[in-house]
N, C-alpha and C positions, 0 to 999 in steps of 0.2 A: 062357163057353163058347167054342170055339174057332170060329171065323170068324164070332163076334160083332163088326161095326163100334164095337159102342157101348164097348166095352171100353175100358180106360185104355191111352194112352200111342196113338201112331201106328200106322198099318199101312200096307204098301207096296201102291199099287196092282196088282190083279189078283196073276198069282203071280212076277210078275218079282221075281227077286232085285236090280237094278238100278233106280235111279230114286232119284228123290225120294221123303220120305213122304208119305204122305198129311197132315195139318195140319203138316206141319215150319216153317212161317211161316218167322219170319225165325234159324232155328239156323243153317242155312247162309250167310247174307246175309255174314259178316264173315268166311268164306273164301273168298267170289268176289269182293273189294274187291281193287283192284293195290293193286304195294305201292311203285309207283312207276317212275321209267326205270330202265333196269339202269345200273350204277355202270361209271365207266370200267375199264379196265381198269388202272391206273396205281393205282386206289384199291380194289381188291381186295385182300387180304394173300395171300391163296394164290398169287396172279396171278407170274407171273415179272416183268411190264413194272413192278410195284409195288417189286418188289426192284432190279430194275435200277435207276429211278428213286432209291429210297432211298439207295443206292450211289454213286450221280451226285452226289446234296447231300451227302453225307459227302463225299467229293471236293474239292465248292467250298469249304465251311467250313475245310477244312484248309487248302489250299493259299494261300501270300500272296499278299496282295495287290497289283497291279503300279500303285502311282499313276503311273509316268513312260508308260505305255500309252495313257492317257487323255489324258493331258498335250497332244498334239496335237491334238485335236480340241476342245478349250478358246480356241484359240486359234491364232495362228500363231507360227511357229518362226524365230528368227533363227541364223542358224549359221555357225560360222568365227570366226577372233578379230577381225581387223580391222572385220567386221560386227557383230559386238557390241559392241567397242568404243565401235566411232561409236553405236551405239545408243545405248549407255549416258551417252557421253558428251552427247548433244545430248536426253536427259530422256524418251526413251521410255517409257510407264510398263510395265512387266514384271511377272509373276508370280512366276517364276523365272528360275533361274541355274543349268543343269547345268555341272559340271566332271567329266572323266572323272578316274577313281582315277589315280592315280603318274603324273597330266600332267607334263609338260617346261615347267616353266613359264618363262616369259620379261617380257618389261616390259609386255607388251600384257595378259596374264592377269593380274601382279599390280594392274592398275589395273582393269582389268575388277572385279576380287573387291573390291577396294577402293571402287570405285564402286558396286558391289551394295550392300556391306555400310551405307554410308552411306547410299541411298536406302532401308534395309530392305527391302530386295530380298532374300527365300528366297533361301542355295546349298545345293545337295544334287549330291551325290556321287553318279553316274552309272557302270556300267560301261561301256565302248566296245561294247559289242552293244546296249545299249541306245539310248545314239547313236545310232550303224549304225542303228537301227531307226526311231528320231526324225525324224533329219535325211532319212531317205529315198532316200539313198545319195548326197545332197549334201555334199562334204568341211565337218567340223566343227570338226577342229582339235585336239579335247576341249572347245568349248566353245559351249555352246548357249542363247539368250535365249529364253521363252516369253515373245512379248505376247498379251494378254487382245483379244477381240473388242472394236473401236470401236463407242462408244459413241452413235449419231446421234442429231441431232434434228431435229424437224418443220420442215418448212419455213415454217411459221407463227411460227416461235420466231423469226426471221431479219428479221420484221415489227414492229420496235420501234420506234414514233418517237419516243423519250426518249433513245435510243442517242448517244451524242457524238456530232457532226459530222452531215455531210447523209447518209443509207445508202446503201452500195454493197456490192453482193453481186455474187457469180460464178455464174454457172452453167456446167457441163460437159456439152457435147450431141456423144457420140459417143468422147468419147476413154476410150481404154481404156490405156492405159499408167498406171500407178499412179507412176509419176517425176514422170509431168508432173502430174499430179495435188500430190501435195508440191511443186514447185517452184513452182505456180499460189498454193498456199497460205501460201510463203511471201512473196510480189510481195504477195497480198491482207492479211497482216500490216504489210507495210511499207509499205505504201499508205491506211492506214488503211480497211482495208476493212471490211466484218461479216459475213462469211461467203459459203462456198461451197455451191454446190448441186448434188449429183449424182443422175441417175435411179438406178432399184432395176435395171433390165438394160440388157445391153451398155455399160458404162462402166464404169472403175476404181474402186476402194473404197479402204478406208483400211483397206491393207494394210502388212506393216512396211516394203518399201519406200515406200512413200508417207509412212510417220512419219521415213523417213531422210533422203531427200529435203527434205522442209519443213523441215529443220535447227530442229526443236524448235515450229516455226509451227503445227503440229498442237494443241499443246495446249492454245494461246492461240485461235486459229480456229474457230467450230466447222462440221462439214460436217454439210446437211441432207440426207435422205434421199427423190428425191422418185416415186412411183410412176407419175404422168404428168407428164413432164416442161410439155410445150404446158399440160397443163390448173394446172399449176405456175405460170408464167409466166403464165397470164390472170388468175390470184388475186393478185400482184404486181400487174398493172396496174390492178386493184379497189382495190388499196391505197394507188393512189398513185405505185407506182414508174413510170417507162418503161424497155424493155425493147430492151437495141441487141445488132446481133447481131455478129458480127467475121467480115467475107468480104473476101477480096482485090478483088471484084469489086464496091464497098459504093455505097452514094448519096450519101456526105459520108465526106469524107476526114476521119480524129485531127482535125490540131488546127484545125478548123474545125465542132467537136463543142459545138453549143450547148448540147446537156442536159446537160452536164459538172455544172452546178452542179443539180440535180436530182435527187431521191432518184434510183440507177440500178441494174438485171441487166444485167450483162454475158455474155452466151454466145460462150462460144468451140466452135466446131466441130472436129472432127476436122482433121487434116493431111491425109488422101485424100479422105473426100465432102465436108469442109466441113458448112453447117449442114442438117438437115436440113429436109423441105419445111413440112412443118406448122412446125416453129420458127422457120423463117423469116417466114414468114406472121402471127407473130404479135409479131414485133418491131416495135417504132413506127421505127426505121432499122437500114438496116446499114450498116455502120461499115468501111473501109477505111485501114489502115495504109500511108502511102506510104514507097516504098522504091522501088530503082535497079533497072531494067528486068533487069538482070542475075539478078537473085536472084525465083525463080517463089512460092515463100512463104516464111514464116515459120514456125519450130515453134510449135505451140501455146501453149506454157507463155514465148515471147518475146514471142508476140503478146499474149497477156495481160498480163507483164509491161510493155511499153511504152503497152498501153493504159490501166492502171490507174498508170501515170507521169502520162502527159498529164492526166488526169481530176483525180489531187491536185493539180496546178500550174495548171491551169483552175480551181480551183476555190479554190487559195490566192490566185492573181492577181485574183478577181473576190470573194475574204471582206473 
């Protein structure tokens, strides 16, 4: 009968055409569930920004790809002929070798390509905008050396006492010329040294001047890398070593340097501040190179090499 309750099937309360039914339980439950966040717009298909997008990766997939772009940022960049040369000649290790197309070539390139070719050293063929774009608008010549990032090690590696001879390492506080740097490195090859030690800021790295410099002493040497310097140097004197520091202004002059025959760090300081305060502080002496009133200091990388003279000849005189 008509507005029977008990009838079959639902009825809508009162006489609203609108509402819920009456027992409808859960019919509607699973179209009032979301259906989640809305999708970006990139991953719509109707979307324009989805088309754009799609249009962009067709793009990349096509277009080649520029490995010599990259290329600098692997590494550093030697550039010009005479500077690769010597590069090459004195065992830099290298990645590559550009040569611009239809160079002019002359005696410096042919040995350059020559030297490559022997060290297995990649050459690949460059066009000069490329250069241009490499070198940085520093003249290249046509011809361009990529070195690989140096390789450091811990300053703990530097702490060997199985090492030949009695140890002597460097340490650098403050200089920031990467010259002196390789020139330091190679006094400490010829000196029988074990290594250099540089902070991770404000100091020079081993950059490719610095491998040109050390005339090859780089790859015999190795340079540690060290985060705090001071805290560097107290771990050294846990270990044994003493720790001198090189000031014009010192408590014991070179060659009246008793810890000569003693594991030794040697820190050399900057040429303008000298060494710093906390480094200073934490040397067991510092060390004064005598010289003629006339002359106010020493570069650094002299001072070092005349200290690490005296130390092998103190030390050969008293083996």
């Amino acid at each position: 009968m008509p507005g029977n309750s008990s009838r079959r099937g639902a009825v809508r309360k009162g006489n609203s055409r609108k509402g819920p039914l009456v027992g409808s339980g859960g019919q509607r439950r699973r179209s009032l569930e979301g259906k989640g966040p809305t999708p970006k717009a990139a991953e719509r298909p109707n979307h324009k920004a989805y088309k754009a997008a799609r249009k962009t990766d067709a793009t990349q997939k096509s277009a080649p790809r520029r490995t010599t772009k990259s290329a600098k940022s692997s590494g550093e960049l030697i550039v010009g002929r005479n500077s690769v040369l010597e590069a090459l000649r004195v065992g830099i290790p290298a990645t590559a070798l550009y040569v611009a197309g239809r160079i002019d070539s002359d005696d410096r390139v042919k040995e350059s390509l020559k030297l490559a070719a022997d060290n297995l050293i990649p050459i690949m063929e460059a066009q000069r905008p490329e250069l241009d774009r490499l070198a940085d608008g520093t003249p290249h010549q046509g011809l361009a050396l990529q070195v690989p990032p140096y390789d450091y090690v811990h300053p703990d590696d530097l702490v060997n006492p199985e090492a030949p001879g009695t140890q002597l390492v460097v340490a650098l506080d403050g200089i920031t010329d990467p010259r002196n740097l390789g020139a330091i490195l190679r006094s400490v090859a010829a000196f029988g040294g074990h290594g250099v030690i540089v902070p991770e800021r404000r100091s020079a790295g081993m950059t490719a001047a610095a491998w040109k410099t050390s005339a090859g002493a780089a790859a015999r040497v190795p340079v540690a890398l060290a985060g705090n310097l001071t805290r560097t140097l107290s771990d050294f004197r846990k270990a044994g070593f003493f720790v001198i520091g090189l000031d014009m202004d010192g408590d014991v002059e070179l060659p009246g340097l008793e810890l000569a025959t003693e594991p030794l760090v040697i820190v050399v300081g900057s040429e303008g501040k000298g060494l710093s305060r906390l480094v200073r502080e934490t040397c067991d002496q510092i060390v004064s190179v005598p010289m003629s009133s006339s002359v106010e200091s020493l570069n650094a990388s002299v001072a070092a090499s005349v200290t690490l003279y005296e130390v092998a000849r103190l030390r050969a005189t008293n083996s």
